[in-house]
N, C-alpha and C positions, 0 to 999 in steps of 0.2 A: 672435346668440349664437355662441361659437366651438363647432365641435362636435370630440368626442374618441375617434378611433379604439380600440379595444380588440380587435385586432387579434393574436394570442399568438406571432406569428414576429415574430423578433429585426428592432429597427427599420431602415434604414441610417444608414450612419456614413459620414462622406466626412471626409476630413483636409488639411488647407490649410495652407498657412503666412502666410494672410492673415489680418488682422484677423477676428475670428469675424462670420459673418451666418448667416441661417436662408436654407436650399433648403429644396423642398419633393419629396416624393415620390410617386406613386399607389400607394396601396394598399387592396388591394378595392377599385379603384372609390373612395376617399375620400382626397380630398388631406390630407397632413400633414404637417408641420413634420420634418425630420431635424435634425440636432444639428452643427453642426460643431466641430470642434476645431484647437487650434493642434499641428503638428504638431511643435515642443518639446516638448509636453505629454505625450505621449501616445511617440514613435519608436517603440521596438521593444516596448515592454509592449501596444501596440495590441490583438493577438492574444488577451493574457492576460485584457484590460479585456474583449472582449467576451464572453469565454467565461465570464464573472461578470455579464454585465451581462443580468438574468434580471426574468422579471415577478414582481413579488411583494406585486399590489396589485388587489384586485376590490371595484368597485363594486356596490352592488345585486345585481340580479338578473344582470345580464348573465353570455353565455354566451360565455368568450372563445374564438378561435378557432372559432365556431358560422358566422362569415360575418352577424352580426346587424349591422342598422347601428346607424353610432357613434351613444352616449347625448349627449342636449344639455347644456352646462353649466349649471351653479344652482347656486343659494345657497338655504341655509333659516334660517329665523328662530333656531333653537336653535345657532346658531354664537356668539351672546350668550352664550347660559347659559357653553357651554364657555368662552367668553374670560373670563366674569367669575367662575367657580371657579379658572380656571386663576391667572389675575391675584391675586385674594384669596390660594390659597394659596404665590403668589410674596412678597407682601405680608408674610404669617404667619415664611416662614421669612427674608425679609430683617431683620425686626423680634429674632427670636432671633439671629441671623446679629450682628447691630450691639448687643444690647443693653447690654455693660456700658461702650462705650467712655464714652457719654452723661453716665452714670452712676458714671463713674471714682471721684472725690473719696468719691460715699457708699460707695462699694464698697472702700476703702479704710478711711477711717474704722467698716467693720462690717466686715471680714473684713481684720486683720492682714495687712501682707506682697499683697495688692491692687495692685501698682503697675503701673506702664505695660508692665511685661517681661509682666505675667499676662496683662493684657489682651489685649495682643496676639498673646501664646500661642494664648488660648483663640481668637482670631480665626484667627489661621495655620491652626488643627486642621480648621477646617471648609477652609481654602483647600486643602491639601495632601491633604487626600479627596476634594477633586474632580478633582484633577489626579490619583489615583489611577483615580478611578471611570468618567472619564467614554468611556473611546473601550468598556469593557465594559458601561457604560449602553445606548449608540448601537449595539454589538451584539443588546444583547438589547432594543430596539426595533425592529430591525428582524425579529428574526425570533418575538419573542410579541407586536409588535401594543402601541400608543401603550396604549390603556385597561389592561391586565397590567401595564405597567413605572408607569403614573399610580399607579396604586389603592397597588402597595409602593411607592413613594415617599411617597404621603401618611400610609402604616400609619406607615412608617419616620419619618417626622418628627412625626408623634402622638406615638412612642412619647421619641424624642429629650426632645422637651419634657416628657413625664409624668418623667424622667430627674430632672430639674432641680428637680425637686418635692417629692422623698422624703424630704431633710433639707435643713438649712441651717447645719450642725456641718462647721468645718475638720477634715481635711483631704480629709472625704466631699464636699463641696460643690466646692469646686477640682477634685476629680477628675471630679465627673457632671455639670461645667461643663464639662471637656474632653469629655466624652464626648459630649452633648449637642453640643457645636459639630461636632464628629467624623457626627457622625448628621447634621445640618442637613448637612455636609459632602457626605456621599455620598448625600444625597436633592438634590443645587444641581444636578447635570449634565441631571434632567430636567426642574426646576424653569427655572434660565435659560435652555437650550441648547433648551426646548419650543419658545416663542413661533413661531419661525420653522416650525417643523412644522405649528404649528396654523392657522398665517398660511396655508401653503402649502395644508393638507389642506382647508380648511373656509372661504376668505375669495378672492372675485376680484379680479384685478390691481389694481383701485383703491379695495382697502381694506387692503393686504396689510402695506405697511411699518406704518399706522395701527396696525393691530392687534401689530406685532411691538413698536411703544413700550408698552406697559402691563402656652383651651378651644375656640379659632376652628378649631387645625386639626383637631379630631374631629369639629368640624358640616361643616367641607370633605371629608373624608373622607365623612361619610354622604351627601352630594352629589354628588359621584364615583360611588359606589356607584351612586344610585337612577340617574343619567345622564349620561354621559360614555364617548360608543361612539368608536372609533379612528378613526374617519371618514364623512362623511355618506353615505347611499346612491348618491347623484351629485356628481360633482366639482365645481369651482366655477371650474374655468378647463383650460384644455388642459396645458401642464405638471405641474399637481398630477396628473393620471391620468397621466403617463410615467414609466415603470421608471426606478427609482437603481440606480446601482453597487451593489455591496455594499462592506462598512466596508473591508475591504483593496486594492482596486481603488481604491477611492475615496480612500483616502491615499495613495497613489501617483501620483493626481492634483493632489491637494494639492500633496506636496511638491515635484512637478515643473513646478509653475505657478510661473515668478517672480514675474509680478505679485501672484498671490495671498499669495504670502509678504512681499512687500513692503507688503501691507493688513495683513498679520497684525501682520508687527514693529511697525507705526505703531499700530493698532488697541491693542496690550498696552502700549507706552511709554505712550501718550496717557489710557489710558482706566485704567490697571490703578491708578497712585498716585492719584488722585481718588477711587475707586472705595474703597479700604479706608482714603482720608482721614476720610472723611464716620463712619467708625467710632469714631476716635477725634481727631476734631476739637475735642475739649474742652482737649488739649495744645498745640492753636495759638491758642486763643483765649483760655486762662488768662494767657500773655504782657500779653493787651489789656487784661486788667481784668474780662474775661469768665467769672465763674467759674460752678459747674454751673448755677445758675437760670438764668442768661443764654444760656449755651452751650446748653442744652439746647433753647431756644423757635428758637435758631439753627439746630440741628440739624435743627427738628420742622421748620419753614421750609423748609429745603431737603429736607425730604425731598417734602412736600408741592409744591412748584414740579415737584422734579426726576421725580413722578409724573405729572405732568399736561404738563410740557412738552415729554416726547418723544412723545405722543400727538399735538401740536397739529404737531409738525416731520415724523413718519411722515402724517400729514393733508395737509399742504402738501406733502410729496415725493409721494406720490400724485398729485394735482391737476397737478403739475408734472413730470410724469414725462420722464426724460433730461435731466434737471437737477439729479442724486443729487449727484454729484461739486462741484457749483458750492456745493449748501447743504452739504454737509458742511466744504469749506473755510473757509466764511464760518461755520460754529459754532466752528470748530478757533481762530480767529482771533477770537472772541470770547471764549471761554473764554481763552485764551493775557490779554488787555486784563485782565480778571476777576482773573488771578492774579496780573498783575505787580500790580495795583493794589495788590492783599491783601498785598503782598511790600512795598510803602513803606509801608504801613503796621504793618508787622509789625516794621520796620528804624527807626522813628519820623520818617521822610523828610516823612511827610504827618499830621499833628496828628489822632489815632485819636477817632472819635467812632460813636455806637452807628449811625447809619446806614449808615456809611460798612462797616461792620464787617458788617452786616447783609447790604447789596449785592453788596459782595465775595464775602462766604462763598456766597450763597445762588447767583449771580448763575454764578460759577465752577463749584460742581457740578454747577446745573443746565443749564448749557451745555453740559458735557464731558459729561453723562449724556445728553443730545439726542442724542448723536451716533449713541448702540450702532445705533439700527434702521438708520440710515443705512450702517455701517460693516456690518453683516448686509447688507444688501440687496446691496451690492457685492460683497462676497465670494459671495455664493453667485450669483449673475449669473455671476461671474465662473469658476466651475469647476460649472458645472451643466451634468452631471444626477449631483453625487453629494450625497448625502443633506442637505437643510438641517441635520438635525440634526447631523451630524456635522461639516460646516462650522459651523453656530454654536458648539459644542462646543468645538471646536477653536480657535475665536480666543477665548474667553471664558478656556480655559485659559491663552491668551496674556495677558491680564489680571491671571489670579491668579496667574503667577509673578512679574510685576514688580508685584504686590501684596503677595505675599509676602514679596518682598526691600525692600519701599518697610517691611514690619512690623518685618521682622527688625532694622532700622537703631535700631528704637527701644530696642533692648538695649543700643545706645553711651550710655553716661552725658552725658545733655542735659539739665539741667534746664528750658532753654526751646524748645529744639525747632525752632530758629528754622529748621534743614535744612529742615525740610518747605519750605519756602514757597519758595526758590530752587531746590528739587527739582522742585515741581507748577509752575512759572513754565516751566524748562526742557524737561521734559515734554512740557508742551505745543506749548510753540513750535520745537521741533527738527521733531517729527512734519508740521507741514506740507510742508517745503520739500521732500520727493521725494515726495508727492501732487502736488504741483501740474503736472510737468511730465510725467506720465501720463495714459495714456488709457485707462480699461478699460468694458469691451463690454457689451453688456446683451442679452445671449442670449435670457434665461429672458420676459423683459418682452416683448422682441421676437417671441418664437413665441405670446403671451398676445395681443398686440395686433393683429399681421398678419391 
């Protein structure tokens, strides 16, 4: 078992301009891991970074600075319960998040003036709240603690939904539709941008990525309440007990890391138009013959795959650990296969038949959706120790601007929409070719393992 100093004087920092590796230092009497950094990252703000970089994390009982020795790592059983309220209530609000695209035609057909601009309105309003909310979300988790920021988010998305309830008379309904999406909006930065916190606070190195793939929200809410503490009494790996940045020091890292900027741009091209395609995918499939009955078991399909198989791909990068980069390639390039397929048959190149139609759709998202834990795990390797959350946060934002603008396109008068499918074709397959001839480090994994 790794064991985790707790230790309250500032760790050491050594700065290189070599590839990042872990030293190690004596303290008290107990070896441990120091952090290094590239010294691009870091030059002259050095100073600033450390003078921010504070403990702001206690386990148990311990007594920091008392000279007590380091607590042993563990895991406890109730890290379930949290992964599967936290999961459920991701669930809840992805299902509000996507609900009218599915449901287009009937939404239409009962609320006049319903077409593809509304829809995707009403989806933009939750995107553009999170891009609003989220680096003050990651603030205010760090400093009132994961459980405070959960509990208002899931009040906040209770309430979102009961919104949506109160009539169903134009022009009241379109409006507490936007507002409702609005709300789901600024409850997403700690609904998506969690995983990786909770992966980190509550799961050891080889269940970590696993756990980052995976009237409902007021029984989630009362389950929050009865249980759901910010962190177990003992950590469950040596990193999860070391001091983050804080949010400012820590974008400053961000922005000053290339390579990390280089995961982000790829990360938001790749992932962002799949991501609010699957919303309103009932406009690429109406072309095929596929209209709502159809569309919608296509929908239910991938969403179904696309839940269950970034579990099985965060599972297998575990097992395989320093092999992140080689599987994320190899999904980036099946997903890319996926959507050109989708793309001849969209153009009538290939004779469209409900299988093929089925494969494609399903085959495509849920490939590109395998990808996020993979694309989390690296990015925050890659500029740790500043906050998972604030690193997931941040690239997910990356996502919903080129989701955002992948929405906005649908206000150009298209009756088939054929864009989309030459847009998620290229997408995809631009994004691999400057992954492949990089190398990035795995710090956080390596002080976990050693």
């Amino acid at each position: 078992m790794a064991l985790c100093s707790r230790d309250n004087r500032s760790p050491t920092f050594d700065v290189c301009d070599a590839s990042p590796t872990v030293l190690h230092h004596r303290e008290g009497g107990v070896v441990s891991p120091s952090i290094i950094y590239h010294e691009e990252d870091l030059k002259d703000d050095k100073e600033a970074l450390l003078g921010s970089y504070h403990a702001s994390k206690s386990y148990g009982s311990i007594n920091e600075g008392s000279g007590d020795p380091p607590e042993e790592a563990r895991t406890y059983r109730s890290r379930f319960w949290i992964l599967i309220v936290f999961t459920l209530m991701n669930l809840v609000l992805s299902v509000e998040w996507a609900m009218f695209g599915p449901i287009s035609e009937s939404m239409q057909a009962a609320f006049p003036g319903w077409d593809a601009t509304i829809v995707t309105l009403t989806i933009n309003g939750g995107i553009i709240a999170y891009i609003v909310a989220f680096i003050p979300v990651c603030w205010a988790v760090q400093h009132f603690g994961l459980r405070a920021c959960l509990l208002s988010t899931f009040g906040l998305a209770t309430a979102g939904t009961a919104l949506r309830c109160i009539t169903s008379t134009t022009p009241a309904f379109t409006i507490l539709c936007q507002v409702c999406g609005v709300a789901v909006g600024l409850a997403a930065p700690m609904m998506l941008a969690g995983p990786a916190m909770i992966a980190n606070e509550w799961f050891p190195v080889q269940e970590r990525t696993t756990a980052m793939g995976a009237g409902l929200a007021a029984i989630l809410l009362v389950a929050a309440l009865v249980y759901f503490p910010s962190k177990p009494p003992s950590p469950p790996s040596v990193t999860s007990c070391q001091e983050r940045f804080t949010i400012l020091p820590a974008l400053k890292v961000l922005i000053k890391n290339k390579k990390f900027i280089l995961i982000l741009v790829s990360y938001g091209i790749f992932a962002g138009p799949p991501l609010v395609w699957l919303t309103v995918i009932d406009y690429s499939l109406l072309p095929l013959g596929f209209h709502q009955e159809k569309a919608m078991w296509v929908g239910v399909s991938a969403l179904m795959v696309s839940s269950l198989l970034p579990v099985v791909v965060g599972r297998l990068n575990d097992l395989l650990r320093g092999h992140t980069k080689t599987l994320l390639l190899v999904l980036m390039m099946t997903t890319t296969v996926f959507f050109f397929w989708f793309l001849l048959l969209s153009y009538g190149v290939l004779p469209v038949t409900d299988w093929q139609v089925y494969v494609t759709a399903v085959g495509s998202l849920s490939f590109s959706l395998s990808t996020l834990p993979l694309f989390m795990e690296m990015a925050i390797d890659l500029v740790y120790p500043s906050p998972e959350l604030l690193v997931t946060a941040v690239m997910i934002a990356a996502d919903n601007v080129t989701g955002m603008v992948f929405l906005f396109l649908f206000h150009i008068p298209d009756s088939l929409h054929l864009w989309t499918t030459y847009t998620l074709t290229l997408c995809s397959s631009i994004t691999i070719v400057p992954l492949v001839a990089v190398s990035f480090p795995t710090t956080r994994m390596t002080i976990d393992t050693d």
